[in-house]
PyMOL Python script that loads the backbone (N, CA, C, O; Angstrom):
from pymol import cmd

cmd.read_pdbstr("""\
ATOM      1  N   UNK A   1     142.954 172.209 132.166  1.00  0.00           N
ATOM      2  CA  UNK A   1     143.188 172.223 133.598  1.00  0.00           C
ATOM      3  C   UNK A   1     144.293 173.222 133.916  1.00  0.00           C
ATOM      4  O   UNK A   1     145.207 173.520 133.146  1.00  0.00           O
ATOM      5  N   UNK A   2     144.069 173.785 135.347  1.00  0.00           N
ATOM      6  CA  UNK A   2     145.011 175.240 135.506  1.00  0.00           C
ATOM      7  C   UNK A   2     146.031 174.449 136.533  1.00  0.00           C
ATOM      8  O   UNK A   2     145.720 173.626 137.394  1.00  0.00           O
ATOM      9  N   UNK A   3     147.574 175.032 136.125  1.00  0.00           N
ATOM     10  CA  UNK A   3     148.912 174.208 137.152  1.00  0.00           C
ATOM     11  C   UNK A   3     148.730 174.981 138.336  1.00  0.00           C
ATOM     12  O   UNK A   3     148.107 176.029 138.505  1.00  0.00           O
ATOM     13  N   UNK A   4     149.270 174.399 138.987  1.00  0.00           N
ATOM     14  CA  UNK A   4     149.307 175.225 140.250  1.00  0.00           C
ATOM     15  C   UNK A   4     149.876 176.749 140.873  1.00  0.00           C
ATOM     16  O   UNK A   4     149.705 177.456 141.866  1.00  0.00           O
ATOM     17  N   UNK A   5     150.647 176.746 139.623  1.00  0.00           N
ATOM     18  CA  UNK A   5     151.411 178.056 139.424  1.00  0.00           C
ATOM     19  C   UNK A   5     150.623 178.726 139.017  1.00  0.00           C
ATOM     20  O   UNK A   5     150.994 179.874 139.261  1.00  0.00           O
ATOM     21  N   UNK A   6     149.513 178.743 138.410  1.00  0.00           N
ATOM     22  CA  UNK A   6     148.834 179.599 137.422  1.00  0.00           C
ATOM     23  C   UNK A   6     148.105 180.797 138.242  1.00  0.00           C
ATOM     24  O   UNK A   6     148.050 182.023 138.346  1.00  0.00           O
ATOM     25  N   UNK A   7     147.525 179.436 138.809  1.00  0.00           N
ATOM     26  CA  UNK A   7     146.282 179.391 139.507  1.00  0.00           C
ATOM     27  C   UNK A   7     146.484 179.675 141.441  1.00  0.00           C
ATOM     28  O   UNK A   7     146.994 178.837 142.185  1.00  0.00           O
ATOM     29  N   UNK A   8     146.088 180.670 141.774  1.00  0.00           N
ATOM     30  CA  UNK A   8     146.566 181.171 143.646  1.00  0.00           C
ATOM     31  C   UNK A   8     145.939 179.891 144.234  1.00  0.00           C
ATOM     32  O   UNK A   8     146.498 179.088 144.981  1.00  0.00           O
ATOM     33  N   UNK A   9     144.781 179.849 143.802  1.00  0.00           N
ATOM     34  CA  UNK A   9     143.724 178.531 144.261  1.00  0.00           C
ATOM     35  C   UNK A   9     143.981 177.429 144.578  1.00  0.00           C
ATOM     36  O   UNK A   9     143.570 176.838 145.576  1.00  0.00           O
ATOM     37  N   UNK A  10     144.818 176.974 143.612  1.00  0.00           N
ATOM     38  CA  UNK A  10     145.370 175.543 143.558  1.00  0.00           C
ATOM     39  C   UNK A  10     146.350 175.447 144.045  1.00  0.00           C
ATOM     40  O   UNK A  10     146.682 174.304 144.357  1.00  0.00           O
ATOM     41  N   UNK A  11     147.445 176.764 144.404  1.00  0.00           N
ATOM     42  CA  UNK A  11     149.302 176.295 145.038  1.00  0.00           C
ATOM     43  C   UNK A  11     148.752 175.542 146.387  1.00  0.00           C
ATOM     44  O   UNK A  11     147.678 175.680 146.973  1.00  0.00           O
ATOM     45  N   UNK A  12     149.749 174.788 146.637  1.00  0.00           N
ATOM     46  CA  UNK A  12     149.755 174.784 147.897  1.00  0.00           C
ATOM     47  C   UNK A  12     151.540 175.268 148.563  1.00  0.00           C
ATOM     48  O   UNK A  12     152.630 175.381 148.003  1.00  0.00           O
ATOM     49  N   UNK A  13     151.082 175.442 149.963  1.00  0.00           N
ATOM     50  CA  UNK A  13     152.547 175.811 150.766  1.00  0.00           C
ATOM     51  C   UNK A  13     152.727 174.737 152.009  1.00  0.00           C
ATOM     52  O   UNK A  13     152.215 174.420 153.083  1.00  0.00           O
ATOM     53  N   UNK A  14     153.542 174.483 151.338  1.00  0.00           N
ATOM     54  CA  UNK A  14     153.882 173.150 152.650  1.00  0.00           C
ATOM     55  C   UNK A  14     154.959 174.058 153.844  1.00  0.00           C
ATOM     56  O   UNK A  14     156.168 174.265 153.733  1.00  0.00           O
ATOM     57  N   UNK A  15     154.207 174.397 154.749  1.00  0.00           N
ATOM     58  CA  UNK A  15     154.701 175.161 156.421  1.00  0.00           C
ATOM     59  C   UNK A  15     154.841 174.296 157.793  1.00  0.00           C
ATOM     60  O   UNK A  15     153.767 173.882 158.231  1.00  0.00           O
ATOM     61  N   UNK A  16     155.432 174.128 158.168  1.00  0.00           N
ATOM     62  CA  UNK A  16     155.084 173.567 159.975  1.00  0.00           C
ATOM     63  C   UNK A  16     154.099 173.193 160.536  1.00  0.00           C
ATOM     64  O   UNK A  16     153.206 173.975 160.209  1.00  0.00           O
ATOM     65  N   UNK A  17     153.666 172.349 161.289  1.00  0.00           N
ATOM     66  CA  UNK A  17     152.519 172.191 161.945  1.00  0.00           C
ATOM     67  C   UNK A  17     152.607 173.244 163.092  1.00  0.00           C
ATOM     68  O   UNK A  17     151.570 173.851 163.359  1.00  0.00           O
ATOM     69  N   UNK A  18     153.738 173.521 163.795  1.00  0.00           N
ATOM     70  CA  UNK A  18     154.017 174.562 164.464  1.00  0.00           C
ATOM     71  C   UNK A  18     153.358 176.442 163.947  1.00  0.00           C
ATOM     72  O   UNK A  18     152.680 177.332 164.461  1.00  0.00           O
ATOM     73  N   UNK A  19     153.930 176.252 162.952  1.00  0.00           N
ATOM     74  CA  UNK A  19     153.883 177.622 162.051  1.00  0.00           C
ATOM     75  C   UNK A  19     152.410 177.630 161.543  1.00  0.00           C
ATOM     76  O   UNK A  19     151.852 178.716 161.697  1.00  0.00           O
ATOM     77  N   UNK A  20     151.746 176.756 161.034  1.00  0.00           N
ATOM     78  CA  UNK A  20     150.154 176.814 161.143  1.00  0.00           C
ATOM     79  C   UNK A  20     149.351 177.148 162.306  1.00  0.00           C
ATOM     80  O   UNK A  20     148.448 177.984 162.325  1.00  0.00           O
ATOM     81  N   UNK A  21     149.745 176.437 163.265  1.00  0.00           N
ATOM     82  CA  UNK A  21     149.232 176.929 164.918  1.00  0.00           C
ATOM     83  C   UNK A  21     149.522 178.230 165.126  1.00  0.00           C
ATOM     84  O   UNK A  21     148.723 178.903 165.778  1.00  0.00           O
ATOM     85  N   UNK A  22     150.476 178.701 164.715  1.00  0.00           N
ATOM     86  CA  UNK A  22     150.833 179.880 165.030  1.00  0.00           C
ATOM     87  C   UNK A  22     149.920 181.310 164.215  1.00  0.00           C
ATOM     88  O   UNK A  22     149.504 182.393 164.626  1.00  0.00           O
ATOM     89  N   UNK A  23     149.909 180.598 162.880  1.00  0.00           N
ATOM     90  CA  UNK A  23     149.078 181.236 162.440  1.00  0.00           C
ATOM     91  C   UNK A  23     147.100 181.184 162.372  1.00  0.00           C
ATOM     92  O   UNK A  23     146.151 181.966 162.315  1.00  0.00           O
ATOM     93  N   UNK A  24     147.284 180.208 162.408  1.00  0.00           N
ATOM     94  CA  UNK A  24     145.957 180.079 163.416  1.00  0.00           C
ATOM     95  C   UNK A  24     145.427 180.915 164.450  1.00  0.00           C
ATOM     96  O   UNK A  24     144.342 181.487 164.348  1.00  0.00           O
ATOM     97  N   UNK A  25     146.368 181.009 165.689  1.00  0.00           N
ATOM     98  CA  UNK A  25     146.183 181.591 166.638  1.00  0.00           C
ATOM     99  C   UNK A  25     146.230 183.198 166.194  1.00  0.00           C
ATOM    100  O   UNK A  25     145.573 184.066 166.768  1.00  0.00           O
ATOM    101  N   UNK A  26     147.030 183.413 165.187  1.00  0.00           N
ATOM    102  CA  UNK A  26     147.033 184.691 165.236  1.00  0.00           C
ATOM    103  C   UNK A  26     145.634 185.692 164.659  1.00  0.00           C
ATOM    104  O   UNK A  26     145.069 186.712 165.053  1.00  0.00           O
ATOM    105  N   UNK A  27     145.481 184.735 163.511  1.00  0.00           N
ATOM    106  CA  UNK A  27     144.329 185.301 163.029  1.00  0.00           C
ATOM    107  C   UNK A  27     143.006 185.119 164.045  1.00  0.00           C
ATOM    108  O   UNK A  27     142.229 186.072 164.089  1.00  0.00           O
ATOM    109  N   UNK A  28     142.755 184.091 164.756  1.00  0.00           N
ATOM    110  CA  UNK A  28     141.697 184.051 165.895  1.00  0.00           C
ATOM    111  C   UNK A  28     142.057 185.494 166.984  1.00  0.00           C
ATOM    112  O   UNK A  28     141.142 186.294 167.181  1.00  0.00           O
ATOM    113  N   UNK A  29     143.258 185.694 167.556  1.00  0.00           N
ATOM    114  CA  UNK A  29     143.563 186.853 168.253  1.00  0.00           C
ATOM    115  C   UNK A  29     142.845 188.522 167.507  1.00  0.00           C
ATOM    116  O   UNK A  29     142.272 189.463 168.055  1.00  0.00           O
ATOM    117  N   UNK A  30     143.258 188.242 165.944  1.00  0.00           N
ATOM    118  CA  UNK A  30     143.000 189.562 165.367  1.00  0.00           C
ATOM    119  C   UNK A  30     141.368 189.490 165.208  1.00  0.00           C
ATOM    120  O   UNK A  30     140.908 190.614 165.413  1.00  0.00           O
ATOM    121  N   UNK A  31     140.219 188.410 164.872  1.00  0.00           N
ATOM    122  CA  UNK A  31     138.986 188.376 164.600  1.00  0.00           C
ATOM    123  C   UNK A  31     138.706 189.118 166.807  1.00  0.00           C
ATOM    124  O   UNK A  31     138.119 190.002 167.433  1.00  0.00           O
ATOM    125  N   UNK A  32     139.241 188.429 166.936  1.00  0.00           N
ATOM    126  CA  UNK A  32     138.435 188.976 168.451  1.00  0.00           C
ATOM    127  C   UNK A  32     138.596 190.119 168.838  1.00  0.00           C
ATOM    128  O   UNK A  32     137.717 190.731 169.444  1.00  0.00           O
ATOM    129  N   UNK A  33     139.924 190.680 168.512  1.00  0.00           N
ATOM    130  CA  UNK A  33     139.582 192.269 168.084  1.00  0.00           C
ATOM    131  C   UNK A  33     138.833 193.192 167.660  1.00  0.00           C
ATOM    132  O   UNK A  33     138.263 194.205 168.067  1.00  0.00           O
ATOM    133  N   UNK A  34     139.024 192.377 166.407  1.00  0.00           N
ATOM    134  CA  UNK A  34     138.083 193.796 165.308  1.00  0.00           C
ATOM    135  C   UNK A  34     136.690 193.371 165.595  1.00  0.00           C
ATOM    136  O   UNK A  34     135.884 194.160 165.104  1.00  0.00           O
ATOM    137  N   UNK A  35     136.235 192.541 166.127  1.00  0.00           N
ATOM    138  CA  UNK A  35     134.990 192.118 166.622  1.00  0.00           C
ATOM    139  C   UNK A  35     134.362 192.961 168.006  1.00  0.00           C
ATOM    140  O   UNK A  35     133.200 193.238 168.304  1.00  0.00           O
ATOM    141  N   UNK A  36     135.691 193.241 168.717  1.00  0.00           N
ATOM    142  CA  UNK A  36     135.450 193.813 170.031  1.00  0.00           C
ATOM    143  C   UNK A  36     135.448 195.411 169.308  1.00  0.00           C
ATOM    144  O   UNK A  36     134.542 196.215 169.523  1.00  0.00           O
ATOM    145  N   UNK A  37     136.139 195.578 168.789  1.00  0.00           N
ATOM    146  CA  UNK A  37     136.246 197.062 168.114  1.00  0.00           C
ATOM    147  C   UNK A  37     134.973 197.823 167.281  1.00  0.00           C
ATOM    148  O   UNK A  37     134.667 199.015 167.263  1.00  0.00           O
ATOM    149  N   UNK A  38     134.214 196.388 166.444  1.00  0.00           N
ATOM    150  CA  UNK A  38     133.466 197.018 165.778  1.00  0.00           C
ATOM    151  C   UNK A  38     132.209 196.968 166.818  1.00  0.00           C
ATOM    152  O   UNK A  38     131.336 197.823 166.672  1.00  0.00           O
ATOM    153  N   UNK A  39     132.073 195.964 167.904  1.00  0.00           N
ATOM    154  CA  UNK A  39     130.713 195.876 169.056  1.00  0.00           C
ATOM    155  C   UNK A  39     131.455 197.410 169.461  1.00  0.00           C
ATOM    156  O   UNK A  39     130.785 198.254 168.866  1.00  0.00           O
ATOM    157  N   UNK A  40     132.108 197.812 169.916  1.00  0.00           N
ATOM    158  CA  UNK A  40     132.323 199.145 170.557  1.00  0.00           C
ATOM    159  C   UNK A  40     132.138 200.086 169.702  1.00  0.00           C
ATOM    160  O   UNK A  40     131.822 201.075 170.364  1.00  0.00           O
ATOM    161  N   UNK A  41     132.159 200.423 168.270  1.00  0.00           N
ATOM    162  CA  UNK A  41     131.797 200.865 167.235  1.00  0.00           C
ATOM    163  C   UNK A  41     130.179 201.260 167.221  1.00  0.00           C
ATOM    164  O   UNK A  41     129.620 202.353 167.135  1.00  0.00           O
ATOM    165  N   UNK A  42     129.704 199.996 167.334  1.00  0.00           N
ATOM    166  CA  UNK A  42     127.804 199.786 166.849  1.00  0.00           C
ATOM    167  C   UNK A  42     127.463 200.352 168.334  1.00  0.00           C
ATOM    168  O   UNK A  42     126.406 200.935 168.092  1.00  0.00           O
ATOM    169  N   UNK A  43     127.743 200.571 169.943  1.00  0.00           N
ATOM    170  CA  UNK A  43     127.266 200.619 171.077  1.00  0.00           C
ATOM    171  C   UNK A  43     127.754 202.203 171.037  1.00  0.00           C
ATOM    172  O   UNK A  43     127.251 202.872 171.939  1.00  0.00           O
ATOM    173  N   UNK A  44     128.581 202.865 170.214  1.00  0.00           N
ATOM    174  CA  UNK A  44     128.798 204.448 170.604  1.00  0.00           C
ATOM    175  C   UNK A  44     128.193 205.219 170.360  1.00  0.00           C
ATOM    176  O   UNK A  44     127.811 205.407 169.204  1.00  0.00           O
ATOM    177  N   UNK A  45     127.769 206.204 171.675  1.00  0.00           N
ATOM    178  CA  UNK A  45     126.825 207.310 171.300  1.00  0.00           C
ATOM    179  C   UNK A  45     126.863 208.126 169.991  1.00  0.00           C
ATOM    180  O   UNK A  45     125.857 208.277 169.299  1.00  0.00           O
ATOM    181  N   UNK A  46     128.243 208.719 169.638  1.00  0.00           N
ATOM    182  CA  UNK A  46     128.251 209.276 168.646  1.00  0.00           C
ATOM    183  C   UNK A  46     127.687 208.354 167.369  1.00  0.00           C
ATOM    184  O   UNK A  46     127.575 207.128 167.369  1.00  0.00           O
ATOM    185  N   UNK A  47     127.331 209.362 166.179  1.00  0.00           N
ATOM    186  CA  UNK A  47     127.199 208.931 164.991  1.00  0.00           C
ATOM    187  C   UNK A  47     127.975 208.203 164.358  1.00  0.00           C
ATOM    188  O   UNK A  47     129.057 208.785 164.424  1.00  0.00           O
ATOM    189  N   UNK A  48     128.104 207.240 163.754  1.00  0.00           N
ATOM    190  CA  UNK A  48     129.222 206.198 163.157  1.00  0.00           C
ATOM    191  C   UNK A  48     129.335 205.863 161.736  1.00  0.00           C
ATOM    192  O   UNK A  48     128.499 205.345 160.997  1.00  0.00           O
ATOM    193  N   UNK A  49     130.597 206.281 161.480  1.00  0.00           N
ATOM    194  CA  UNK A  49     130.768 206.167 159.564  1.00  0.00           C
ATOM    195  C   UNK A  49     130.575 204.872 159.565  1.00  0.00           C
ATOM    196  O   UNK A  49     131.239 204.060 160.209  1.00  0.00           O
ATOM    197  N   UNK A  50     129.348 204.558 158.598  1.00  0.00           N
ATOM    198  CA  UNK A  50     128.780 203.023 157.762  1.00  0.00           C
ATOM    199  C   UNK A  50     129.850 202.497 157.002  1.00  0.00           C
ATOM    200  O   UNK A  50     129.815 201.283 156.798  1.00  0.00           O
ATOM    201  N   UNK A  51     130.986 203.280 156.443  1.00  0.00           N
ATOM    202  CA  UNK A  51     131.870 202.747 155.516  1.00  0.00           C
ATOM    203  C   UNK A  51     133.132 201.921 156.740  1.00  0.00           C
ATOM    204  O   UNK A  51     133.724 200.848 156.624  1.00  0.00           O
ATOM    205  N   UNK A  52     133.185 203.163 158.075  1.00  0.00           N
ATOM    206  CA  UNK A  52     134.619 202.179 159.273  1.00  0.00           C
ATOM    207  C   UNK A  52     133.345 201.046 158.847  1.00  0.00           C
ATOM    208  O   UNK A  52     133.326 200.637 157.686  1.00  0.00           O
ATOM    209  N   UNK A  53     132.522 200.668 159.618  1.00  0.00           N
ATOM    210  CA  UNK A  53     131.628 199.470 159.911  1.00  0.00           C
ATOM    211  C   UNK A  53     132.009 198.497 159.084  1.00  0.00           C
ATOM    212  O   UNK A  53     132.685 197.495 159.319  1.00  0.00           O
ATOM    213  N   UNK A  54     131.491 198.898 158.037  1.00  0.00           N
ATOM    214  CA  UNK A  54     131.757 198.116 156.507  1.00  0.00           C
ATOM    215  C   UNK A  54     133.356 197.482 156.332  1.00  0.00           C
ATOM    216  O   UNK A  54     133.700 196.350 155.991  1.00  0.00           O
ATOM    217  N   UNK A  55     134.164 198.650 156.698  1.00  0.00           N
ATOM    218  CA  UNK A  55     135.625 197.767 156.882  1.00  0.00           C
ATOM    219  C   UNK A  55     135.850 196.917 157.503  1.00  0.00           C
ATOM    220  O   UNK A  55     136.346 195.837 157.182  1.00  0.00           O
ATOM    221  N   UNK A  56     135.425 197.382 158.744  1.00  0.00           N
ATOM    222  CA  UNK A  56     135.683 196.216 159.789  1.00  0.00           C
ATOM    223  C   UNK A  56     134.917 195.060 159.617  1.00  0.00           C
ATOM    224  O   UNK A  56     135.573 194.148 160.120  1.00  0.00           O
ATOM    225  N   UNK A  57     133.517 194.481 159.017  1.00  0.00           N
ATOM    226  CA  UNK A  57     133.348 193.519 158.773  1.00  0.00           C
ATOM    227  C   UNK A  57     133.709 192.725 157.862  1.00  0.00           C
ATOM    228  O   UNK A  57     133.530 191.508 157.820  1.00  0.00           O
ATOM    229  N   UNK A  58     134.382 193.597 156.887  1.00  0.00           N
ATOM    230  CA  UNK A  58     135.018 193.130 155.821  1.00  0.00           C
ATOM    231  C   UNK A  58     136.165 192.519 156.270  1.00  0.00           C
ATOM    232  O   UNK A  58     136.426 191.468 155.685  1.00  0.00           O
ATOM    233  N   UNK A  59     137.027 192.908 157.245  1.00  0.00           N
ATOM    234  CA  UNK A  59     138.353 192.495 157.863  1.00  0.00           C
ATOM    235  C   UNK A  59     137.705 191.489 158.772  1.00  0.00           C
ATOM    236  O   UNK A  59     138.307 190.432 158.589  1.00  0.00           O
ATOM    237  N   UNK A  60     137.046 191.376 159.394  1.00  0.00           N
ATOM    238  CA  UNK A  60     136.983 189.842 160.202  1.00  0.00           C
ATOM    239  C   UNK A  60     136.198 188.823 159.058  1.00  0.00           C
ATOM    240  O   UNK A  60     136.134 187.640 159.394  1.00  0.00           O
ATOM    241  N   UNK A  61     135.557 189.218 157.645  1.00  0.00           N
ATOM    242  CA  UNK A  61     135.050 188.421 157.033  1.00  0.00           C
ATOM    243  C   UNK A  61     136.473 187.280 156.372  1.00  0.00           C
ATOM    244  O   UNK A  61     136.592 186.056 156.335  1.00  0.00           O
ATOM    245  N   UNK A  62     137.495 188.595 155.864  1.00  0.00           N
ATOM    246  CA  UNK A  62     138.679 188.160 155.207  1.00  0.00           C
ATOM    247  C   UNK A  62     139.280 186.995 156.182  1.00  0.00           C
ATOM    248  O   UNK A  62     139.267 185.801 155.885  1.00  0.00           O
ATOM    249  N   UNK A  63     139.856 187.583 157.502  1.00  0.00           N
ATOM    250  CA  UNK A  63     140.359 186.660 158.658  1.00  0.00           C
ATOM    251  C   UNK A  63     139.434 185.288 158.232  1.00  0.00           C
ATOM    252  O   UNK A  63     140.017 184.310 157.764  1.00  0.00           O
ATOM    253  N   UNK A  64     138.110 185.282 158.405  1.00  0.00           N
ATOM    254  CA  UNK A  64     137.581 184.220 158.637  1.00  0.00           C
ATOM    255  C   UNK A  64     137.815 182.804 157.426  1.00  0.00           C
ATOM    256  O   UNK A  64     138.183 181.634 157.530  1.00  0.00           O
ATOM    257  N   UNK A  65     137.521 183.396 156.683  1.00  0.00           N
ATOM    258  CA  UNK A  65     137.646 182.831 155.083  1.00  0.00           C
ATOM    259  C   UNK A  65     139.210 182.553 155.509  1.00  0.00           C
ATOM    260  O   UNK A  65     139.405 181.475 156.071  1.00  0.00           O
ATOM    261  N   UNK A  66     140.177 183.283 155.333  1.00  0.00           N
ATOM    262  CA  UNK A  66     141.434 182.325 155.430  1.00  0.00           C
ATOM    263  C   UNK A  66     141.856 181.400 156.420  1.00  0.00           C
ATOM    264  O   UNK A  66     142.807 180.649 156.206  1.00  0.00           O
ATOM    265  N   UNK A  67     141.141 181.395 157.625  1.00  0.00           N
ATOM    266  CA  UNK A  67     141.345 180.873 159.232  1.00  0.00           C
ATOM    267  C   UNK A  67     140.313 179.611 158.193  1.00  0.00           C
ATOM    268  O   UNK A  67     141.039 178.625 158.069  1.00  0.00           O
ATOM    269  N   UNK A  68     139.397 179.443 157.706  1.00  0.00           N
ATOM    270  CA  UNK A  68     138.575 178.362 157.457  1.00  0.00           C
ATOM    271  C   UNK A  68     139.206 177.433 156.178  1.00  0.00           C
ATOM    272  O   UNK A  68     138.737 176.398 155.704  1.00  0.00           O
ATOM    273  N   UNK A  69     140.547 178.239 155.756  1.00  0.00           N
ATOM    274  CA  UNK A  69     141.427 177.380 154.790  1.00  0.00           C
ATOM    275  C   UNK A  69     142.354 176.742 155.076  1.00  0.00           C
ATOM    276  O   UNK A  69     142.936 175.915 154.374  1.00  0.00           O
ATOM    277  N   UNK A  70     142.678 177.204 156.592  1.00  0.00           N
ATOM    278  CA  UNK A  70     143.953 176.709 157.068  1.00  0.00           C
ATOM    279  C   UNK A  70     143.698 175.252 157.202  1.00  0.00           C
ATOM    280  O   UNK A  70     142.488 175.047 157.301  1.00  0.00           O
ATOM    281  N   UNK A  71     144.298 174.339 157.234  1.00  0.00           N
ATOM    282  CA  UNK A  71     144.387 173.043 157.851  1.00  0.00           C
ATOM    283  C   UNK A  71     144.523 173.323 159.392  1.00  0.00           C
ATOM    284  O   UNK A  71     145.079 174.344 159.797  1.00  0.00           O
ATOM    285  N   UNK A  72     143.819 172.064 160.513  1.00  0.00           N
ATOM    286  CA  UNK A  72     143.794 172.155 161.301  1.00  0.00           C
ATOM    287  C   UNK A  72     144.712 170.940 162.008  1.00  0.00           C
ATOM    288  O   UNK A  72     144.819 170.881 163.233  1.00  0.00           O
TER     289      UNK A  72
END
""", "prot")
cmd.dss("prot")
cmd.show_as("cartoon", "prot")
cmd.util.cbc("prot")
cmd.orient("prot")
């Protein structure tokens, strides 16, 4: 069995209920961004690098995955 130190998976961080909200909110603020950024991205006339695209879903994928670890 892996300690908690070992292992990123297993630490936990004991923070605020305050300071969770906070971070909560923040990461919901940044997904509605890069969400609005990449819809303005996919709707532009010009030609569009597949790799920005690819970032940017990669960055609201990341947000999401940690926003879905947070405690609520």
């Amino acid at each position: 069995m892996t300690s908690p130190r070992t292992s990123p998976m297993g630490a936990h961080v004991n923070i605020s209920e305050p300071e969770t909200r906070r971070l909560r909110h923040q990461l919901e603020i940044e997904i509605s961004q890069l969400s609005r950024q990449l819809s303005d991205l996919k709707g532009a006339e010009t030609e569009v690098d597949t790799a920005l695209l690819q970032t940017y879903q990669e960055m609201i994928f990341s947000r999401r995955a940690l926003l879905g670890r947070i405690p609520r």
